[in-house]
MMTF fields as JSON, N, C-alpha, C and O atoms, coordinates in Angstrom:
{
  "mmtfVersion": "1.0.0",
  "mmtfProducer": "UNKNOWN",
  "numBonds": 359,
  "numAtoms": 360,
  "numGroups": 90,
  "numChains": 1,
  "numModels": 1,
  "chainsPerModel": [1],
  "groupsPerChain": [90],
  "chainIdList": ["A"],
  "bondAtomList": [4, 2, 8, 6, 12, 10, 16, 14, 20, 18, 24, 22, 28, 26, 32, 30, 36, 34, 40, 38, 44, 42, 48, 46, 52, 50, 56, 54, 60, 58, 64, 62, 68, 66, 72, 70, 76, 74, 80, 78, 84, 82, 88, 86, 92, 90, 96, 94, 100, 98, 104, 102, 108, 106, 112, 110, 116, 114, 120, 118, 124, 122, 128, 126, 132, 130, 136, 134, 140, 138, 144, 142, 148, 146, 152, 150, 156, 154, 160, 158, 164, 162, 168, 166, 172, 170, 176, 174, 180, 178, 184, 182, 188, 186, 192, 190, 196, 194, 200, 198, 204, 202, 208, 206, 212, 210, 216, 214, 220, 218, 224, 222, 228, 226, 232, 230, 236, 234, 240, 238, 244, 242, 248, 246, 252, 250, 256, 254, 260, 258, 264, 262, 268, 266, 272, 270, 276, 274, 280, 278, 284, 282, 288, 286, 292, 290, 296, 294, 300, 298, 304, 302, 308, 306, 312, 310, 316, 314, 320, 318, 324, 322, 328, 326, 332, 330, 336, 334, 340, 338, 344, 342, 348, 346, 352, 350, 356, 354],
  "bondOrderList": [1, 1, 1, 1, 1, 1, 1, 1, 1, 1, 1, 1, 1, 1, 1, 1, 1, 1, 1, 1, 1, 1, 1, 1, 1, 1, 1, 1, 1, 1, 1, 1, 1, 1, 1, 1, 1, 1, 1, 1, 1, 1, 1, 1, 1, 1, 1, 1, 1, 1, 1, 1, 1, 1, 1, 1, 1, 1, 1, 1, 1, 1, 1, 1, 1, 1, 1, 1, 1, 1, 1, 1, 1, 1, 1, 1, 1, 1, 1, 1, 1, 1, 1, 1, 1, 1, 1, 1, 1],
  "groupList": [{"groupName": "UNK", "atomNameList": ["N", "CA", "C", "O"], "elementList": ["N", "C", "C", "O"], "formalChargeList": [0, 0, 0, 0], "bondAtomList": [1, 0, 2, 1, 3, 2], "bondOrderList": [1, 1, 2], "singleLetterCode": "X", "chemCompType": "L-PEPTIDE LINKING"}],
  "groupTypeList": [0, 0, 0, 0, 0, 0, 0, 0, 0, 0, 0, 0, 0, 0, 0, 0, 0, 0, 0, 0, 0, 0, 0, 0, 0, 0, 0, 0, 0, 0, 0, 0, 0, 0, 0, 0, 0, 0, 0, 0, 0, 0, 0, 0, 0, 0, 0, 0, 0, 0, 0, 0, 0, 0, 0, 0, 0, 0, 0, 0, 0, 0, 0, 0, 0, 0, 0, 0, 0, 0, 0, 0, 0, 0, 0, 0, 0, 0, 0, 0, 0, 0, 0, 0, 0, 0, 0, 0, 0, 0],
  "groupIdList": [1, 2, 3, 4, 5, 6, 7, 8, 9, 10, 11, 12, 13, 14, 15, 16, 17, 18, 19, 20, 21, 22, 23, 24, 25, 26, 27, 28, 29, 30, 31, 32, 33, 34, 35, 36, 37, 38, 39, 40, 41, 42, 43, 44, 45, 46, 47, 48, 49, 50, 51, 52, 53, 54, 55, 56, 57, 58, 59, 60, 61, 62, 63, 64, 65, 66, 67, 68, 69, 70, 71, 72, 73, 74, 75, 76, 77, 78, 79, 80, 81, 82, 83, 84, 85, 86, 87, 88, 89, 90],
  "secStructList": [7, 7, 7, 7, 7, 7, 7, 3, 3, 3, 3, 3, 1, 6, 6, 1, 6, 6, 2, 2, 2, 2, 2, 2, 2, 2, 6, 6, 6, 6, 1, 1, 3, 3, 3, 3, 3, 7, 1, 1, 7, 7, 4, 4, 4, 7, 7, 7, 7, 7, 1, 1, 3, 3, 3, 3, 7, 7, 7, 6, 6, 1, 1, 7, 7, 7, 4, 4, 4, 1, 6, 6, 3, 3, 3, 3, 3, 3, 7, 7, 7, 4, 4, 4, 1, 7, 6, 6, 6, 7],
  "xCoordList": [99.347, 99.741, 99.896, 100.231, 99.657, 99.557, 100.635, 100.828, 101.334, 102.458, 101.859, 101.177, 102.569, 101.979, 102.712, 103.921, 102.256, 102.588, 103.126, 102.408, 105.176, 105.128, 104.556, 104.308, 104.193, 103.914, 104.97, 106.05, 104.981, 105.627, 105.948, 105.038, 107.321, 107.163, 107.925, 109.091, 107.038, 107.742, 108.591, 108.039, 109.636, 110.845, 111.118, 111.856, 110.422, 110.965, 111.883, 111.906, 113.054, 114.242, 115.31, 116.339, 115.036, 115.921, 117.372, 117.923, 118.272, 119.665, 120.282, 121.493, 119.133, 119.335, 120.101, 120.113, 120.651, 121.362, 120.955, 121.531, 119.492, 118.597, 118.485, 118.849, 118.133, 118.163, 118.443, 117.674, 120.25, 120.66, 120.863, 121.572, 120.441, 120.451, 119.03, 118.895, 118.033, 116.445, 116.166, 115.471, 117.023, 116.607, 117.468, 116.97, 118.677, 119.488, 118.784, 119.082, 117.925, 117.116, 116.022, 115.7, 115.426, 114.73, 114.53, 113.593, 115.605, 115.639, 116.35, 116.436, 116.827, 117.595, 116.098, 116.064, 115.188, 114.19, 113.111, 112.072, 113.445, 113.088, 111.287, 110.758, 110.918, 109.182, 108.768, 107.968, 109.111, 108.758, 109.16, 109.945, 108.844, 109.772, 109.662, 108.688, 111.17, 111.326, 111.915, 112.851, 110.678, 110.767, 111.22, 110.486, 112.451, 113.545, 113.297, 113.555, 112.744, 112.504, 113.641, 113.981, 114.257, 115.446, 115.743, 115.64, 116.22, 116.685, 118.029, 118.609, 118.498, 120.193, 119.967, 118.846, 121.473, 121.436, 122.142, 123.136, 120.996, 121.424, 122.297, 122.871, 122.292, 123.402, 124.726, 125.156, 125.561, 126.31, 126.675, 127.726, 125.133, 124.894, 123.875, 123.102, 123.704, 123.271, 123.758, 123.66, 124.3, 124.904, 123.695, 122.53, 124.063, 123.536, 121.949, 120.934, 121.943, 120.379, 119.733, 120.357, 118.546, 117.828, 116.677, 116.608, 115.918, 114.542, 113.841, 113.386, 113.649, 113.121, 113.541, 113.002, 114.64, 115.231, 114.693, 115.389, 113.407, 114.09, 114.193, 113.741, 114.506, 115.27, 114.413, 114.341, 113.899, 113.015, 113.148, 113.196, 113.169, 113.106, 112.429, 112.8, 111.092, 109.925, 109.421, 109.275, 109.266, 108.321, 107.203, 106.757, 106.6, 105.091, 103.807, 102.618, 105.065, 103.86, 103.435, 103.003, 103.686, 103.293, 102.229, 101.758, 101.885, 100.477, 100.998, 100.114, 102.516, 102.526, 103.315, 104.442, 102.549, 102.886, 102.945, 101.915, 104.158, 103.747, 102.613, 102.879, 101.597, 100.848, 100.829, 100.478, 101.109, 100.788, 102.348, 102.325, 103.864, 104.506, 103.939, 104.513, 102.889, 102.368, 101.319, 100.73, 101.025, 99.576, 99.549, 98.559, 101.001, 100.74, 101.344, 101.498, 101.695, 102.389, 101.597, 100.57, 102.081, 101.325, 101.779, 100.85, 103.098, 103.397, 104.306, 104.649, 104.422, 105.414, 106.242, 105.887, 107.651, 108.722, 108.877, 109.137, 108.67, 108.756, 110.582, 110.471, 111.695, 112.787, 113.451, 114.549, 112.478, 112.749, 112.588, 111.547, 113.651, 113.417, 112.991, 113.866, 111.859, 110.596, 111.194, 110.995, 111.843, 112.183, 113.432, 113.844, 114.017, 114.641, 114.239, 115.134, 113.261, 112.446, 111.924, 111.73, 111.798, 111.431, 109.774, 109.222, 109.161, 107.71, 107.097, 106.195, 107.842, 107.047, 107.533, 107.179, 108.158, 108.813, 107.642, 107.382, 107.101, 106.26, 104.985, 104.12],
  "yCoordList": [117.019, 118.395, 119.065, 118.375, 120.447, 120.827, 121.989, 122.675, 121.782, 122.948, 124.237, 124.425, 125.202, 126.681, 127.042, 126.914, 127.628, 127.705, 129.432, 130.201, 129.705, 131.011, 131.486, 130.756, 133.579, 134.413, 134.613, 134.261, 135.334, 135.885, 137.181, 137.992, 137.617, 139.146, 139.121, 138.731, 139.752, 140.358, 141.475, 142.57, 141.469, 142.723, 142.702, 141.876, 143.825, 144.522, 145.146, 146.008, 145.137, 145.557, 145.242, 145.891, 144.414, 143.735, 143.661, 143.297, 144.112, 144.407, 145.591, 145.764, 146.851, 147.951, 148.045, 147.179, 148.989, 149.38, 148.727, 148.099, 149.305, 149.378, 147.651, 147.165, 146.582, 145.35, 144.551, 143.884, 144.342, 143.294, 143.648, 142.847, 144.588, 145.213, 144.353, 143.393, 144.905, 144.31, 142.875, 142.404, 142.022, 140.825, 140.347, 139.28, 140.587, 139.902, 140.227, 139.472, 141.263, 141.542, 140.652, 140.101, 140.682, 139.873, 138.234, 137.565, 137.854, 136.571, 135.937, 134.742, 137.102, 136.946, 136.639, 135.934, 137.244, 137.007, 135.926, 135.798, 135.345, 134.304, 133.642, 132.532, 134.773, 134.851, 134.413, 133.48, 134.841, 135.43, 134.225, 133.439, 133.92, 133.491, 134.686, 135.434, 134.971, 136.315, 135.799, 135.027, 136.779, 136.49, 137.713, 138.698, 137.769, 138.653, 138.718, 137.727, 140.045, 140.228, 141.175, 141.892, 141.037, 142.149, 141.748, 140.562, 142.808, 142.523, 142.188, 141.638, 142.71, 142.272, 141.218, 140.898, 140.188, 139.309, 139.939, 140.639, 139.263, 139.409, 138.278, 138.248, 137.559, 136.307, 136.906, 136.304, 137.785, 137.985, 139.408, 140.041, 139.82, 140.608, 140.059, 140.847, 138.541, 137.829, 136.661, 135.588, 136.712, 134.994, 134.006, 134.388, 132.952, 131.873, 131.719, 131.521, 131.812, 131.439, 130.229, 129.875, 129.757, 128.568, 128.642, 128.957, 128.124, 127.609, 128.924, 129.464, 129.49, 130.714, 132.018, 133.11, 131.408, 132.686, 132.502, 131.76, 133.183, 132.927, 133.746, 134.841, 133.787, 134.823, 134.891, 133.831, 135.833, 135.294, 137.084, 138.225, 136.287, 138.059, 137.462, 136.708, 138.087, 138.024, 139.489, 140.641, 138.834, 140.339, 140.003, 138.867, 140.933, 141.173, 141.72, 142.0, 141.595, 142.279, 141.322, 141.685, 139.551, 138.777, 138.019, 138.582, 137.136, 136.564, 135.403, 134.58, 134.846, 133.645, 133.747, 133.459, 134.092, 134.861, 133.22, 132.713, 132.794, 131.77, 132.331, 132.802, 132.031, 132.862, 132.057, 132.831, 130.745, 130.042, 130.578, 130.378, 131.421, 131.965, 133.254, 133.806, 133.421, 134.929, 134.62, 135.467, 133.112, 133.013, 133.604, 134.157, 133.345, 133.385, 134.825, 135.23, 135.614, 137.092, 137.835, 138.236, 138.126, 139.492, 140.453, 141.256, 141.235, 142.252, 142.234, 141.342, 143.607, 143.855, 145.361, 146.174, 145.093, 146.274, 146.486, 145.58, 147.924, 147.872, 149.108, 150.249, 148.853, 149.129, 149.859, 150.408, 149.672, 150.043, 151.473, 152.113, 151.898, 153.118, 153.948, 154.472, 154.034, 154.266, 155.171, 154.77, 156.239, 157.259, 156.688, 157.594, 155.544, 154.995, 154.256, 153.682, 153.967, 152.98, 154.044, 155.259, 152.903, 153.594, 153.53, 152.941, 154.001, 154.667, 152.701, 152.299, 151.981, 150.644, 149.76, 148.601, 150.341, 149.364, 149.929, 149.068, 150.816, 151.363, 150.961, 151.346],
  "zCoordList": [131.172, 131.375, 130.018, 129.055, 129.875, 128.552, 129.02, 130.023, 127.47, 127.341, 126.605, 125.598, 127.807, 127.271, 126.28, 126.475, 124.851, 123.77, 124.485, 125.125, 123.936, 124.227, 123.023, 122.063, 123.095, 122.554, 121.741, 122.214, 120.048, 119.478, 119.355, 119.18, 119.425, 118.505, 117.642, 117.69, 116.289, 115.596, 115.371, 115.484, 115.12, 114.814, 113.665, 113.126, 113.02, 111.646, 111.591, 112.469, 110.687, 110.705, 111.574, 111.759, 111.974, 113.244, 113.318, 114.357, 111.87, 111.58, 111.965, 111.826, 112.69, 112.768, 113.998, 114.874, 114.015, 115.253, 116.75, 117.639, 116.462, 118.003, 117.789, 118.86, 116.85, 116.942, 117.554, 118.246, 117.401, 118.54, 119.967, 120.577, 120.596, 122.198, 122.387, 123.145, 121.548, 121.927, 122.16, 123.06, 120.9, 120.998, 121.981, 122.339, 122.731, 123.243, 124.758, 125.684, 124.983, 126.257, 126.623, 127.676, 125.149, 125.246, 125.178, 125.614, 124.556, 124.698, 126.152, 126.437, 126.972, 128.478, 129.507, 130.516, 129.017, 129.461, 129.239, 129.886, 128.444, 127.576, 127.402, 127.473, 127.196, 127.682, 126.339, 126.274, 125.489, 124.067, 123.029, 123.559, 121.801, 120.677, 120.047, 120.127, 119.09, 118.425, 117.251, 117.044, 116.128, 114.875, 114.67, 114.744, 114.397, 113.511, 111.816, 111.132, 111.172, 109.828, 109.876, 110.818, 108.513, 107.857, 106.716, 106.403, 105.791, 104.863, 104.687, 103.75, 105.987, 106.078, 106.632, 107.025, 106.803, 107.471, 108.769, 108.96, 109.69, 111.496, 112.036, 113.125, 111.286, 112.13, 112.42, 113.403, 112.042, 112.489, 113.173, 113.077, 114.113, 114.832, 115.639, 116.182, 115.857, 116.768, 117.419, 116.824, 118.622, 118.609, 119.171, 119.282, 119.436, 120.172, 119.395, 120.062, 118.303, 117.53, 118.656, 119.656, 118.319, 119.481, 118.087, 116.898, 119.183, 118.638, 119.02, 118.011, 119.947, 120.477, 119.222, 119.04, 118.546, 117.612, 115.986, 115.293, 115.298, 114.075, 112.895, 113.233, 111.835, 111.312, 109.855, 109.232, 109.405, 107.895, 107.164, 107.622, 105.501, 105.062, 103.994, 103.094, 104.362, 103.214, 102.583, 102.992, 101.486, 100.872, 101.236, 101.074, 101.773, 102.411, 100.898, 100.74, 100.121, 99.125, 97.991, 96.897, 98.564, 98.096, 98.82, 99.807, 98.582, 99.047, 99.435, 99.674, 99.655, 100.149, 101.821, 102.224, 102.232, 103.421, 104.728, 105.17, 105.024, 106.104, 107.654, 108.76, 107.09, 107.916, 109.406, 110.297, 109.874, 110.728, 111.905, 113.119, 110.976, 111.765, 112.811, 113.75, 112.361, 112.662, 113.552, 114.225, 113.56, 114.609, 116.234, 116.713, 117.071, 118.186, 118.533, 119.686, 117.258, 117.678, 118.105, 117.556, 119.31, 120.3, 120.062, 120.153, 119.659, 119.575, 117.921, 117.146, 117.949, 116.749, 117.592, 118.446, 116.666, 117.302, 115.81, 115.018, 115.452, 114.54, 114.165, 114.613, 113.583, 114.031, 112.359, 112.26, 111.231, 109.949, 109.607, 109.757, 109.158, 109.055, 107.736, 107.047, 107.461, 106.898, 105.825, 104.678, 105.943, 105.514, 104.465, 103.74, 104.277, 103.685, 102.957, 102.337, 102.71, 101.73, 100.571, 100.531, 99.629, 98.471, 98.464, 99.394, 97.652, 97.235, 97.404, 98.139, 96.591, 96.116, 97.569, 97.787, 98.221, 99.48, 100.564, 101.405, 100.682, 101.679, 101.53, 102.316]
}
């Protein structure tokens, strides 16, 4: 029997307000693994971490990108608010 690999989403900014309502919906539903990106730390605007939960803050504007986290992501939420970043962050 072969195990169905779940789908990923990514959540950018995932410390934001709108953050822990989304992931806690979504992990109630438990379809998904959810890769939480922020620059803050969410652990203590997330309880019950799992394996389904995980938490990473990379600069994207390097080339060592764990790309094999990103293989099975179907979606992205994207939750950063744009208008707060600087010129070299965008």
């Amino acid at each position: 029997m072969t195990t169905k690999i779940k789908s990923s989403i990514l959540i950018l900014g995932s410390s934001s307000f709108l953050g822990p309502p989304i992931i806690e919906a979504l992990r109630r539903k438990g379809v998904y693994k959810i890769i939480c990106q922020s620059r803050n730390n969410i652990k203590d605007k997330t309880n019950n971490l799992d394996d389904n939960l995980i938490k990473i803050n990379i600069d994207y504007a390097t080339c060592d990108l764990p790309k094999g986290l990103f293989q099975d992501c179907s979606h992205i939420i994207n939750l950063v608010n744009a208008a707060a970043l600087s010129t070299n962050e965008l």
